[in-house]
N, C-alpha and C positions, 0 to 999 in steps of 0.2 A: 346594848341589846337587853332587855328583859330578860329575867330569869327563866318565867314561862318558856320563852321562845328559842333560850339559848338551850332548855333541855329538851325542847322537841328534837333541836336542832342535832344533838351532842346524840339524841337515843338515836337517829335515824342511821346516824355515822357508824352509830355501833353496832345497828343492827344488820348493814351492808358488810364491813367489816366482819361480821360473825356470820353472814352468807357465805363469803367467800373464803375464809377461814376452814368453815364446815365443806364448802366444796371440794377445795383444792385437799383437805384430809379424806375423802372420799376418793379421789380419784387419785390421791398417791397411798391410799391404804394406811394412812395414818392415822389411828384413832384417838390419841390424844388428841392433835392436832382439831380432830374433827368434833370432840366432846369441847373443846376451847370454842371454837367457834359458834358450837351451838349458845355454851353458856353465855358467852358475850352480845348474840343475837338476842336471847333472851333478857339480858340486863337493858339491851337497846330500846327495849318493847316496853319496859319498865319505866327507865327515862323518859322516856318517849309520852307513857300515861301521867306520871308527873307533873311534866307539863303541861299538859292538858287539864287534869286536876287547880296549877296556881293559878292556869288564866280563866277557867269556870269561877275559882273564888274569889278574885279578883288581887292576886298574889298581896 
């Protein structure tokens, strides 16, 4: 797999991951819980631009 493609791949993971992370701390009131989730959702968005950026330059 291409790098590009493996970080699209790797940020989307993270970013579902850090949905559901942030949900399930919402709806059991757990705000670490839900501060982790966000920030892993936000790292995913990240990743996610990444590779989008190697495969515009043509990694």
């Amino acid at each position: 797999m291409k790098p590009s493609t493996q970080d699209r791949t790797e940020g989307k993971l993270h970013e579902v991951k850090g949905k559901i992370k942030e949900e399930v701390g919402k709806a059991t009131n757990d705000p670490d819980l839900e501060v982790s989730g966000d920030a892993e959702k936000k790292a995913g968005k990240v990743q996610k631009w990444i590779g989008r950026a190697e495969k515009a330059v043509g990694e």
